[in-house]
Steps between C-alpha positions, in 0.01 A plus 500: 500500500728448760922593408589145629247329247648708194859367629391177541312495179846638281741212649230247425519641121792296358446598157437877550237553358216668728305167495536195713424161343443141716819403391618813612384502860599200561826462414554791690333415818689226490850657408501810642216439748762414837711833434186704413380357862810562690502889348176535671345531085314200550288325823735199610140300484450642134795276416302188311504204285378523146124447532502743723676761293269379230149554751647831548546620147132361391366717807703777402428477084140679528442579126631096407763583247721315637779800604475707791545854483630724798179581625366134437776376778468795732130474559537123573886508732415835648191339620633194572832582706326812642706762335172724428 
């Protein structure tokens, strides 16, 4: 797991909590997704609309509990931004 996808993965998690929800990710993305970008946390391209945030949380929730853990959303962004 890469160091960028664990700092990604704590400002995404609003609430805390070690978990990410839907809610969660994409509030955030959509919030904090243009500073996240221009601190070099987040691809400018990773910056998207809802369904997209949502596409990338059901790719990312692997077990289908509906939260992500840390390791959930590494495997998936790591892969996916090519941070790993």
């Amino acid at each position: 797991m890469s160091d960028k996808a664990r700092k990604l993965f704590e400002a995404l998690d609003l609430d805390m909590n070690g978990t990410l929800t839907r809610e969660e990710v994409i509030t955030a993305l959509r919030t904090k997704g243009p500073s996240l970008a221009a601190a070099g946390d987040l691809p400018v391209w990773g910056l998207t609309d809802a369904d997209d945030s949502s596409a990338l949380f059901d790719s990312a929730d692997q077990n289908g509990d509906a939260v992500l853990t840390l390791e959930e959303f590494a495997a998936v962004v790591d892969r996916r931004f090519g941070w790993r």
